[in-house]
Gaussian input, Z-matrix of N, CA and C with variables (Angstrom, degrees):
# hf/3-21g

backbone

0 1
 N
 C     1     B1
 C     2     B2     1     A1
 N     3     B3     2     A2     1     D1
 C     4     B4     3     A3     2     D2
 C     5     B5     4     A4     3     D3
 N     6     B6     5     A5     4     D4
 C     7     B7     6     A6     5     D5
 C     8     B8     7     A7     6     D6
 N     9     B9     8     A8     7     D7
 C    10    B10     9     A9     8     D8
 C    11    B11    10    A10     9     D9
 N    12    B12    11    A11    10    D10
 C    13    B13    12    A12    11    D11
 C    14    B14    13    A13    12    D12
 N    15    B15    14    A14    13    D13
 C    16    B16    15    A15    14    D14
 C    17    B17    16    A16    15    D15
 N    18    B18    17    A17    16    D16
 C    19    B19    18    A18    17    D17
 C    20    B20    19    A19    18    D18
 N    21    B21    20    A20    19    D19
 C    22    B22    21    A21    20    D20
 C    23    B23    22    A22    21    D21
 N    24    B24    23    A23    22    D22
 C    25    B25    24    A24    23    D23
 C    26    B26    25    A25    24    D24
 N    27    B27    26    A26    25    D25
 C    28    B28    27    A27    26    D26
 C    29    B29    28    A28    27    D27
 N    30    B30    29    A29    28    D28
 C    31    B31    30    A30    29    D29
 C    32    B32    31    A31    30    D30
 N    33    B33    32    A32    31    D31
 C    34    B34    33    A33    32    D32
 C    35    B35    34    A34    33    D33
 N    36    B36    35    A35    34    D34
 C    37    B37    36    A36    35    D35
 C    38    B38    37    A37    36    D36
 N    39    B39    38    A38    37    D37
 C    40    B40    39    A39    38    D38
 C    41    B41    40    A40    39    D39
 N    42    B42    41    A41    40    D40
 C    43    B43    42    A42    41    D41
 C    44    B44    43    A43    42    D42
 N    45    B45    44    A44    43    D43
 C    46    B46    45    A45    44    D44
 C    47    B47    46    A46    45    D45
 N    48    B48    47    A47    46    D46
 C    49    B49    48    A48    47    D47
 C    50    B50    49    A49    48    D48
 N    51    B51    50    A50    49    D49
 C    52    B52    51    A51    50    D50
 C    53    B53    52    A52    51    D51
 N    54    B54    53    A53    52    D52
 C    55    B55    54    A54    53    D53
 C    56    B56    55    A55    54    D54
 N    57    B57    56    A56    55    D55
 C    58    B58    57    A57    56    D56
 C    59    B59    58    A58    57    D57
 N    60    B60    59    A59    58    D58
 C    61    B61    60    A60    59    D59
 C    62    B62    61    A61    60    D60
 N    63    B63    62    A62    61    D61
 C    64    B64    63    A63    62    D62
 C    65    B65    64    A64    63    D63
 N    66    B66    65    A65    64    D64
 C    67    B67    66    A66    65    D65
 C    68    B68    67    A67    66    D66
 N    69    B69    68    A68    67    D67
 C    70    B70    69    A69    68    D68
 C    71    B71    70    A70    69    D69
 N    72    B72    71    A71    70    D70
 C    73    B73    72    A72    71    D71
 C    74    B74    73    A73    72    D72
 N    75    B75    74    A74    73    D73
 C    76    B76    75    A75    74    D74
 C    77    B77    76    A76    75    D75
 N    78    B78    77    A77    76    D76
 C    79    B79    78    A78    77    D77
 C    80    B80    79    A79    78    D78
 N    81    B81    80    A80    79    D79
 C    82    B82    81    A81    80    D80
 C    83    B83    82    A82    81    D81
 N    84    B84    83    A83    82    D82
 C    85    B85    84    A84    83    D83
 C    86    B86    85    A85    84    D84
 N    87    B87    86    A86    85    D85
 C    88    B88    87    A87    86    D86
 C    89    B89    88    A88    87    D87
 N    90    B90    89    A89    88    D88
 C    91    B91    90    A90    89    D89
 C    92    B92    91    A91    90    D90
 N    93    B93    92    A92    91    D91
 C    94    B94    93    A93    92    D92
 C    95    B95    94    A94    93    D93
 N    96    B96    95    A95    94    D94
 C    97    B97    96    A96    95    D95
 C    98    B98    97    A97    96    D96
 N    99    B99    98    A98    97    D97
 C   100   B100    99    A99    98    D98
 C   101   B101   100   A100    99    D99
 N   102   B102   101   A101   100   D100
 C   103   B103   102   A102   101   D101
 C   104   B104   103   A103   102   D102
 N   105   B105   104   A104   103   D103
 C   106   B106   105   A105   104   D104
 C   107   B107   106   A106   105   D105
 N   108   B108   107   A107   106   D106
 C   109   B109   108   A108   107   D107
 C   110   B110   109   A109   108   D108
 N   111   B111   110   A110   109   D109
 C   112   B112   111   A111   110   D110
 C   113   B113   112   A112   111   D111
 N   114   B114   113   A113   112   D112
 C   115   B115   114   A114   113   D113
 C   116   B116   115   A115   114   D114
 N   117   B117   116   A116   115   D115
 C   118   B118   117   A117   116   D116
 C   119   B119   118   A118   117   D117
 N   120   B120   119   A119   118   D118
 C   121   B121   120   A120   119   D119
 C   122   B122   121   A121   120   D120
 N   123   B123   122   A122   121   D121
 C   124   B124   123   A123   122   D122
 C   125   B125   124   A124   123   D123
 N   126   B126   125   A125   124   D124
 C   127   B127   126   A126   125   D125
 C   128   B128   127   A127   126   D126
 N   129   B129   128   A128   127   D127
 C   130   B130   129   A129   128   D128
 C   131   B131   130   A130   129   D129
 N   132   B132   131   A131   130   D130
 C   133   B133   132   A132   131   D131
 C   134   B134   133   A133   132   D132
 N   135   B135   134   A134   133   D133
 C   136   B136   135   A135   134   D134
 C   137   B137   136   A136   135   D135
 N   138   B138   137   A137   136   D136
 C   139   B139   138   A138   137   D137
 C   140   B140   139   A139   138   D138
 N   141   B141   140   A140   139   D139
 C   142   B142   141   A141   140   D140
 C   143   B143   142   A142   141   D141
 N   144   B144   143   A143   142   D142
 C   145   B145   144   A144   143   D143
 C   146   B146   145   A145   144   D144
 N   147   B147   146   A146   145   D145
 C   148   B148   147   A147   146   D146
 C   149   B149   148   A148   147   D147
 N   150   B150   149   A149   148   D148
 C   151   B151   150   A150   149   D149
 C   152   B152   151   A151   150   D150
 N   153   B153   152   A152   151   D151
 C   154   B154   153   A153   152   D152
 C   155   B155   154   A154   153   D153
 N   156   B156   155   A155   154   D154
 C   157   B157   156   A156   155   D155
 C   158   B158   157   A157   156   D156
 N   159   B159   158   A158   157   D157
 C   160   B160   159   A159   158   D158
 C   161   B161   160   A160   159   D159
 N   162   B162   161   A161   160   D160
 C   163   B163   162   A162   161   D161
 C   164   B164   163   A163   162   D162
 N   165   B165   164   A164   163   D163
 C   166   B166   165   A165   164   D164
 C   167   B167   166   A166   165   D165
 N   168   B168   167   A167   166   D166
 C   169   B169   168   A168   167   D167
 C   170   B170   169   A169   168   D168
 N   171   B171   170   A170   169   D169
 C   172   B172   171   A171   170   D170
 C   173   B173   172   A172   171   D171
 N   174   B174   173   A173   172   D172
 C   175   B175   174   A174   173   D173
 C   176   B176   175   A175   174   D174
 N   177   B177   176   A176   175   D175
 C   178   B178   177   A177   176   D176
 C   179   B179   178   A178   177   D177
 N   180   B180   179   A179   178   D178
 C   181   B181   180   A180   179   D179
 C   182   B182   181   A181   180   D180
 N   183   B183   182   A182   181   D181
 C   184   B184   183   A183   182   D182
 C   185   B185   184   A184   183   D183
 N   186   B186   185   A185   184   D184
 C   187   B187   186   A186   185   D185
 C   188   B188   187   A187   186   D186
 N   189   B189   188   A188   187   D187
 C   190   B190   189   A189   188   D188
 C   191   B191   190   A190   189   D189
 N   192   B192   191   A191   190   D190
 C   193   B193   192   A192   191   D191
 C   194   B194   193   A193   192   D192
 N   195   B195   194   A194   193   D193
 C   196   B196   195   A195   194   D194
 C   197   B197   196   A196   195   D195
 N   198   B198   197   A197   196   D196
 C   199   B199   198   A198   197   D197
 C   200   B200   199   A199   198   D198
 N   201   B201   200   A200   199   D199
 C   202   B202   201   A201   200   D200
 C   203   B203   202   A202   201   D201
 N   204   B204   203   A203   202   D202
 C   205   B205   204   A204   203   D203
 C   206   B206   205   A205   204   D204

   B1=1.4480
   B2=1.5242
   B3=1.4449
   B4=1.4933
   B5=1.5370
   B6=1.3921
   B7=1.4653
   B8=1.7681
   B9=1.1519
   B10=1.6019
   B11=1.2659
   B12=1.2456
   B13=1.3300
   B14=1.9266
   B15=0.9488
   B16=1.5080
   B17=1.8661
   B18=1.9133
   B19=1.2980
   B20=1.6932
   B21=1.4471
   B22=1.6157
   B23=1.0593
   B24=1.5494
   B25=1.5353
   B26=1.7838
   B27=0.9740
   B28=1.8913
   B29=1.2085
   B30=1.5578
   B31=1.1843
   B32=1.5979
   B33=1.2132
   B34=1.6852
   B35=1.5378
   B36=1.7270
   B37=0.9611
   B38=1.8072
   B39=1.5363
   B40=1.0518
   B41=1.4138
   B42=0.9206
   B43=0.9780
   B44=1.6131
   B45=1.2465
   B46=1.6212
   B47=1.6635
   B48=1.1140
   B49=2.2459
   B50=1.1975
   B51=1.3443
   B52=1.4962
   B53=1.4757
   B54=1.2145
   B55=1.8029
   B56=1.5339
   B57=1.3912
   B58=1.4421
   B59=1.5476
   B60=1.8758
   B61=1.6348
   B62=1.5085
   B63=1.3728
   B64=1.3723
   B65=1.9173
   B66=1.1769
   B67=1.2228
   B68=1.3427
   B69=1.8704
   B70=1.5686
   B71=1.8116
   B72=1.4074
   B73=1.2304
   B74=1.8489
   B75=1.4913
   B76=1.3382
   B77=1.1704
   B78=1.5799
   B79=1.6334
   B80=2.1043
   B81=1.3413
   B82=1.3461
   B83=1.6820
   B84=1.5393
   B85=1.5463
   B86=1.2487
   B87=1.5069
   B88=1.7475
   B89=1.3259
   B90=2.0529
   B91=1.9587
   B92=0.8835
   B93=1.2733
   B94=1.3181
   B95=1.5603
   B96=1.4392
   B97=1.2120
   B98=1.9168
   B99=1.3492
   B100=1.4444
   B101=1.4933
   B102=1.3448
   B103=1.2954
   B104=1.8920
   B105=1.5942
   B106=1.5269
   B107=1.8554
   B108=1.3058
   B109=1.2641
   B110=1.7067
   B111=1.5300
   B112=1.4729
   B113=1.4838
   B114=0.9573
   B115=1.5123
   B116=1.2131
   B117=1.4899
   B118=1.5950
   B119=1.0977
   B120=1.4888
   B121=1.3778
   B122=1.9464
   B123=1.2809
   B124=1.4487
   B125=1.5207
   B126=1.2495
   B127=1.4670
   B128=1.6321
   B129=1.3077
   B130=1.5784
   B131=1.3400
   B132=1.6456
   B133=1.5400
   B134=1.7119
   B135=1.0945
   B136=1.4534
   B137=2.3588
   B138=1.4005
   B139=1.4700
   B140=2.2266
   B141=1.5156
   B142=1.1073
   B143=2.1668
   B144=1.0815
   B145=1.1750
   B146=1.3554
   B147=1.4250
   B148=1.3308
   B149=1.7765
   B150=1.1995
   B151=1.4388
   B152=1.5972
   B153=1.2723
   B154=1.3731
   B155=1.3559
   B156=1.1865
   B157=1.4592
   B158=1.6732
   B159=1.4962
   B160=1.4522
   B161=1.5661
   B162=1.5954
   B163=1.1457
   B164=1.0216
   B165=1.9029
   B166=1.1480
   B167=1.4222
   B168=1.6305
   B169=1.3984
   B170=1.3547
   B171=1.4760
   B172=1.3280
   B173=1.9799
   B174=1.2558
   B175=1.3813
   B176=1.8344
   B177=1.4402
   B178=1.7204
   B179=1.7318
   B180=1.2924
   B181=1.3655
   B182=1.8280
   B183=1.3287
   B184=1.3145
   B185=1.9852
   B186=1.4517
   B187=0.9732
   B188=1.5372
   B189=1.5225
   B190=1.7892
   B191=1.2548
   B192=1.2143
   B193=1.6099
   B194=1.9387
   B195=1.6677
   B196=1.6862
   B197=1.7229
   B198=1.1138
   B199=1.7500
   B200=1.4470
   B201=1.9235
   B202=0.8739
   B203=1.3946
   B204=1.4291
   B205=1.5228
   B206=2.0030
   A1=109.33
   A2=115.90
   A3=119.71
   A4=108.38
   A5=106.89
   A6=111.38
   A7=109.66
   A8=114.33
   A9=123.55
   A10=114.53
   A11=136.62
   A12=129.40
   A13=129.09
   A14=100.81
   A15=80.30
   A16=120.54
   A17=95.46
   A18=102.17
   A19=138.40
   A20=91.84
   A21=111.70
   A22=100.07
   A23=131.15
   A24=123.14
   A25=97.65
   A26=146.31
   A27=161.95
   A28=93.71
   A29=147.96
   A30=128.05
   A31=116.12
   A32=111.94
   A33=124.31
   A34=130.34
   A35=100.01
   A36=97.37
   A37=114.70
   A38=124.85
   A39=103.33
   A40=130.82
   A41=134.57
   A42=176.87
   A43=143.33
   A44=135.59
   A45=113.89
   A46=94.90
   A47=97.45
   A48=97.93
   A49=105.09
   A50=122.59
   A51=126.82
   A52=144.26
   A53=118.49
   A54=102.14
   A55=95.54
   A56=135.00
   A57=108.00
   A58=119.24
   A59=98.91
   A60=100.69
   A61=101.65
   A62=121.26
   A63=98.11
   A64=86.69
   A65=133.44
   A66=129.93
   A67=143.98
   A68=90.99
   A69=111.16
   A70=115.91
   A71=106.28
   A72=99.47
   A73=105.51
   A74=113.80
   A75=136.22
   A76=123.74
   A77=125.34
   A78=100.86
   A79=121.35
   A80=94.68
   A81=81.64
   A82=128.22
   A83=107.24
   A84=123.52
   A85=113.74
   A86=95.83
   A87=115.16
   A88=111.63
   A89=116.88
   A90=95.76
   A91=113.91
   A92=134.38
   A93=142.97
   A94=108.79
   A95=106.47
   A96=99.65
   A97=113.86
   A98=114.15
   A99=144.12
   A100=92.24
   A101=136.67
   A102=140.60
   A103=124.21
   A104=92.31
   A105=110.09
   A106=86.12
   A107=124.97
   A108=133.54
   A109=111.06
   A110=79.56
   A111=93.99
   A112=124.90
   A113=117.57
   A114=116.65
   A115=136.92
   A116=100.63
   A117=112.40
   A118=131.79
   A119=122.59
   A120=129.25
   A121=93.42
   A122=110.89
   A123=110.11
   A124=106.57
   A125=120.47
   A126=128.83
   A127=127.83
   A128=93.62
   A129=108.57
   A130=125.72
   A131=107.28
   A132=110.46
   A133=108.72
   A134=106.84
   A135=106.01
   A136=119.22
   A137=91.18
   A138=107.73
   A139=76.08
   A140=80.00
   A141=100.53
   A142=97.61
   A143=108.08
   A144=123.75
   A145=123.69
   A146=126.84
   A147=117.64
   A148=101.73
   A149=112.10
   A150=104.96
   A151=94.58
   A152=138.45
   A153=121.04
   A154=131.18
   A155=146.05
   A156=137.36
   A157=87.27
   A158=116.39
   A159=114.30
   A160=100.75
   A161=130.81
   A162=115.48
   A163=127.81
   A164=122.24
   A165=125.26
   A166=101.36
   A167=115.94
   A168=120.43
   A169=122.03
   A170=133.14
   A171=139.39
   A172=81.62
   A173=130.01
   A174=126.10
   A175=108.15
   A176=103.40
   A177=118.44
   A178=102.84
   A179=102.48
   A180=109.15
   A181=119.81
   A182=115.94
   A183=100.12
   A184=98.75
   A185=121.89
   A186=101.21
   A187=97.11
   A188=86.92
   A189=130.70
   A190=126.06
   A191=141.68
   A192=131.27
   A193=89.90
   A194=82.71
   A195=102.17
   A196=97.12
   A197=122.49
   A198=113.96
   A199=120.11
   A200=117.64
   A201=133.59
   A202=103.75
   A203=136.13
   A204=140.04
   A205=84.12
   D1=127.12
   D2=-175.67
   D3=-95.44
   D4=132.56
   D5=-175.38
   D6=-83.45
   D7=134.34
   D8=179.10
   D9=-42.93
   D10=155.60
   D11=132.60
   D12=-41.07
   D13=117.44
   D14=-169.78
   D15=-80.13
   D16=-4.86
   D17=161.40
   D18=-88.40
   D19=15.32
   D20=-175.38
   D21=-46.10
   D22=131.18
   D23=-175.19
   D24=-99.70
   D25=-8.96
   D26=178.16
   D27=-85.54
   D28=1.01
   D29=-173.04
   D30=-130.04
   D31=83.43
   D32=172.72
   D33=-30.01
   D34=-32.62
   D35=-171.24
   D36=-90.24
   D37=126.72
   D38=-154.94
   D39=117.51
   D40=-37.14
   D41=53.15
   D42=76.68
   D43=72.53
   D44=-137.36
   D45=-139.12
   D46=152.68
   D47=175.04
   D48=-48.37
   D49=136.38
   D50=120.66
   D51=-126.72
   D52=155.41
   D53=-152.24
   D54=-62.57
   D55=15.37
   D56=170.11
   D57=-92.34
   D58=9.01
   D59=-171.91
   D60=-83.63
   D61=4.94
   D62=-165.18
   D63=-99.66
   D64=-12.24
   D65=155.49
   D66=-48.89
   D67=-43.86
   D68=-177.04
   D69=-81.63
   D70=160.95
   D71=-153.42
   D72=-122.15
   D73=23.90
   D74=140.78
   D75=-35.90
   D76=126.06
   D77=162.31
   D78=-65.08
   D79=-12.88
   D80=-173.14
   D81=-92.36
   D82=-15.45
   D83=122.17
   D84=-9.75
   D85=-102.30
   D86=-167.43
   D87=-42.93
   D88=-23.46
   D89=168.69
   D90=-107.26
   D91=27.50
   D92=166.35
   D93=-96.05
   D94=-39.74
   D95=-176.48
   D96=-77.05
   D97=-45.29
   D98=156.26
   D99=-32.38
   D100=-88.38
   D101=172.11
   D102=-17.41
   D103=-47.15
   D104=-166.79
   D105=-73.62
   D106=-50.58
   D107=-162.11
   D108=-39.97
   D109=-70.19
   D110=170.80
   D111=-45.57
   D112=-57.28
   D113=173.96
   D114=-46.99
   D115=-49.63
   D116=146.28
   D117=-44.17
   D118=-37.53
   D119=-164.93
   D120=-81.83
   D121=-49.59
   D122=-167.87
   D123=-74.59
   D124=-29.00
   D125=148.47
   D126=-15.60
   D127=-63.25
   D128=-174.82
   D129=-106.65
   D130=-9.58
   D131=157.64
   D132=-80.94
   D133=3.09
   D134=173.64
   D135=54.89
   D136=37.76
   D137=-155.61
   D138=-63.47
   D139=149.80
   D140=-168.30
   D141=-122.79
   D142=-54.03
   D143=176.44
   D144=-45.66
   D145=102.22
   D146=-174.09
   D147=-85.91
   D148=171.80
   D149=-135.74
   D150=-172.86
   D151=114.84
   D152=153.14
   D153=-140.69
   D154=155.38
   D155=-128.38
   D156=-104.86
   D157=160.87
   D158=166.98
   D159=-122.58
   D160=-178.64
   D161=-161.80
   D162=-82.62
   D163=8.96
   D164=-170.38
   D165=-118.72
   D166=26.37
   D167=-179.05
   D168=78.83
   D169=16.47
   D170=-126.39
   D171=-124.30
   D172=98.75
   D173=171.77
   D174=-63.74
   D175=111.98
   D176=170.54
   D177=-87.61
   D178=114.74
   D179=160.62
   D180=-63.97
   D181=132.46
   D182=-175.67
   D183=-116.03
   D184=120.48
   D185=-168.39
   D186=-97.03
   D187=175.99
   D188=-170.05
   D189=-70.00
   D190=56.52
   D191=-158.06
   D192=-47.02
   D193=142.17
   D194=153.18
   D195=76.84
   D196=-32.67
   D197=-178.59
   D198=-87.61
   D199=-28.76
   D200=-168.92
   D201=-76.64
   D202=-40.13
   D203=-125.08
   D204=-103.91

């Protein structure tokens, strides 16, 4: 059994951000890095609001038992 490259850039599994993906010009880079973005961003706005999209783009608020009332 032949062991992978472990720098295979096509292979997800394994696999974790690093700030050099926002350089590289892979798609699997670019959603890792795209991915990492986001997280961060919702990270530090401290979003509290769960929230989820329906298929016509339409954001559904999902409320909070016990925080809202």
């Amino acid at each position: 059994m032949n062991k992978k490259d472990k720098n295979d850039g096509t292979d997800i599994a394994g696999r974790y951000y690093e700030t050099e993906d926002y350089n590289r010009n892979d798609q699997l880079s670019s959603g890792l890095a795209t991915t990492h973005e986001q997280v961060s961003d919702a990270y530090m706005e401290g979003q509290a609001d769960a929230v989820i999209e329906d298929v016509v783009g339409v954001d559904i608020s999902i409320p909070r038992k016990g925080y809202d009332e």
